[in-house]
C-alpha positions in Angstrom: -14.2 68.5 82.4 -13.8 71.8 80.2 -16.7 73.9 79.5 -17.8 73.7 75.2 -17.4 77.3 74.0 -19.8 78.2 71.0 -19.2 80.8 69.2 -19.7 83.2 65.9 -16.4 82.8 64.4 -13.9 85.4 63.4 -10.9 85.7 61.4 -8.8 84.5 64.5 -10.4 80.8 63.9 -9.0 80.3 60.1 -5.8 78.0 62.2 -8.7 75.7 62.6 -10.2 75.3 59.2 -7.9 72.3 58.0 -8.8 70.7 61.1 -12.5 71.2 60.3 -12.3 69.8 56.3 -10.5 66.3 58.1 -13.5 66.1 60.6 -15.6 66.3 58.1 -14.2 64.1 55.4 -13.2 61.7 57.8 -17.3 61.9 59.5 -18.6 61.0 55.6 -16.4 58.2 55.1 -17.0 56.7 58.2 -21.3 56.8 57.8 -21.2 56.1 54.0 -23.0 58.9 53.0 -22.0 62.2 51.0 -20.8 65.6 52.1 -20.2 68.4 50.1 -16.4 69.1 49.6 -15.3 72.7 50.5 -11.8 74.6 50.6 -10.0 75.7 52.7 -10.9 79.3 51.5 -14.3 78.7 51.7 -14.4 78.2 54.6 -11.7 80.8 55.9 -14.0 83.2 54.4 -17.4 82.2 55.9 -15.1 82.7 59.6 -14.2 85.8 58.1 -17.9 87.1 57.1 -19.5 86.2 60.1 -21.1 83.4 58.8 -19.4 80.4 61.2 -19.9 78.9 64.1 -17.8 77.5 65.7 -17.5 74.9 69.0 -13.6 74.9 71.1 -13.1 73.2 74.7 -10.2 74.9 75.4 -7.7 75.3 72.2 -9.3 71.9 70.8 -11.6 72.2 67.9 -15.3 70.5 68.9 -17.6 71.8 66.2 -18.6 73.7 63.3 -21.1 74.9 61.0 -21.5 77.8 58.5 -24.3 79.3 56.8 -24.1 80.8 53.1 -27.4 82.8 51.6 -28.9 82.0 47.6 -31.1 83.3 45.6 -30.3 86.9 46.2 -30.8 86.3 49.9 -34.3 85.2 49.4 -32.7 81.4 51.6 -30.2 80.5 54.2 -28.6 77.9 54.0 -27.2 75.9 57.3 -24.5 73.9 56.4 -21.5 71.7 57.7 -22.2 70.6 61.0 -20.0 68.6 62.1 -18.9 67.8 66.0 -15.4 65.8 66.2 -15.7 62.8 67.9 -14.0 63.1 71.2 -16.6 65.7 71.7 -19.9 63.9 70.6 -23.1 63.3 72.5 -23.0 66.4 74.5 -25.1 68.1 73.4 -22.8 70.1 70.9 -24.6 69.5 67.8 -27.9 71.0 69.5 -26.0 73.9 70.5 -24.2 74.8 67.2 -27.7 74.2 65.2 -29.3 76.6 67.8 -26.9 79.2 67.1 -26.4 79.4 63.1 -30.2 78.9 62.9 -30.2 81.8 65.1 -27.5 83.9 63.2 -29.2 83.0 60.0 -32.2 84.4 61.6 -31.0 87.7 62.7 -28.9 88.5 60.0 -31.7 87.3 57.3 -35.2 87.2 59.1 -37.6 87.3 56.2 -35.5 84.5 54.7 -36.4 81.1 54.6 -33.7 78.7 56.2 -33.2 75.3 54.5 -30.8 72.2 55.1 -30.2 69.3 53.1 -29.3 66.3 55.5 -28.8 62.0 55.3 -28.6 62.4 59.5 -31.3 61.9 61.4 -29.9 63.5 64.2 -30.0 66.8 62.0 -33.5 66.0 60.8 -34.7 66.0 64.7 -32.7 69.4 65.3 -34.4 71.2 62.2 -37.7 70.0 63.3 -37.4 71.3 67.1 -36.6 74.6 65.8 -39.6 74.1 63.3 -38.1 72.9 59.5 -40.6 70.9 57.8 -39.8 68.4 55.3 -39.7 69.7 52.0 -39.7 68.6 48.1 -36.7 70.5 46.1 -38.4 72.2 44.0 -39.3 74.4 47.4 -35.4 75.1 47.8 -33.9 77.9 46.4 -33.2 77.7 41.9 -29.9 79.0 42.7 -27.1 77.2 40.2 -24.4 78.4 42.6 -25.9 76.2 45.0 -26.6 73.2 43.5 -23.1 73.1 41.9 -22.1 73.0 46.0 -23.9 69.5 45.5 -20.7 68.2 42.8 -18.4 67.3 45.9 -21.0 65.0 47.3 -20.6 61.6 46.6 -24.2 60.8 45.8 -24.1 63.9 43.3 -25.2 61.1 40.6 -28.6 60.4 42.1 -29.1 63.9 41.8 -28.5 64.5 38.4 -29.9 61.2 37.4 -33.7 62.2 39.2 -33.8 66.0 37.4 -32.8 67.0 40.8 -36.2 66.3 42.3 -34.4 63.7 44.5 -31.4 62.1 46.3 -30.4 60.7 49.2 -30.6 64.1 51.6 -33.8 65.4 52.5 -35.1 68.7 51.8 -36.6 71.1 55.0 -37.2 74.3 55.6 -38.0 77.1 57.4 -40.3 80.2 56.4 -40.3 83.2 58.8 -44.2 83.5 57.2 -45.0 80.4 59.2 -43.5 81.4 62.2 -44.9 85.2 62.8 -43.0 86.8 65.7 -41.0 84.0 66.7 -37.6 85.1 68.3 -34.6 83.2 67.4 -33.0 80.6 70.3 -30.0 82.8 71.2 -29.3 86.2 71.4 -25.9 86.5 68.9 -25.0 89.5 70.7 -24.0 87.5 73.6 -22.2 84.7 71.2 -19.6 86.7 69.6 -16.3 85.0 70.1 
């Protein structure tokens, strides 16, 4: 079997980003649950930034995630995962959290790190690398974010609660809680 390569992504990944945006849409419509829409651009540009990670065995796509800062890069956001499903339940997930928690922590380290997620399996990540549950009223105020939230299926229970709820939970993680904690991986090492 072929080793999993995870990796920051570059520039040389944007072949791979249409790929990614199928995974995904195809993952939400198989659990019933929402995902926020993103473009092709979007995305191309987080590869491009520095801000992707990104899982291949081989040339084959495995995984992704990205992160994207808010509130003047007071949060970090960890968003996207997604693993395609020839690739599942080894351990890929687990590795691709590690890594953008880890970028999002050496890039950012007095910001707090926060996820919204319907999957359990994410909720169980974030709380290994020490996320608590959270309300979102302790998530960042930024509009550009929450407008992020409009390509989600379930944007209505959002709007409909004042945005105090939906179906994702809330957690987070604040560097002040965690004093001298070194991130999982060095991202030295993990440069594709």
């Amino acid at each position: 079997m072929e080793e999993i390569k995870v990796m920051v992504a570059d520039a040389s990944h944007e072949r791979y980003v249409d790929t990614i945006l199928d995974t995904m849409a195809a993952a939400a419509k198989v659990r019933g649950t929402g995902i926020a829409r993103r473009t092709h651009e979007y995305i191309a540009t987080k590869m491009k930034e520095g801000k992707a990670v990104i899982a291949l065995c081989g040339g084959a796509f495995a995984g992704f995630s990205y992160i994207e800062t808010w509130g003047n890069k007071q949060y970090v956001t960890t968003s996207g995962l997604i693993v395609a499903p020839e690739y599942r339940n080894r351990g890929v997930a687990k590795r691709i959290k590690n890594l953008t928690f880890s970028l999002a922590r050496t890039r950012w380290p007095n910001a707090k790190i926060f996820s919204l997620t319907s999957g359990s399996a994410v909720m169980k990540m974030n709380t290994h690398l020490g996320y608590l549950p959270v309300t979102f009223a302790e998530l960042t105020d930024d509009e550009a974010f929450w407008r992020g939230c409009e390509g989600c299926v379930n944007v209505d229970v959002l709007k409909r609660t004042g945005r105090r709820y939906c179906i994702c939970t809330g957690m987070l993680y604040d560097p002040a809680d965690h004093p001298g904690e070194k991130p999982p991986i060095d991202i030295a090492a993990a440069k594709g």
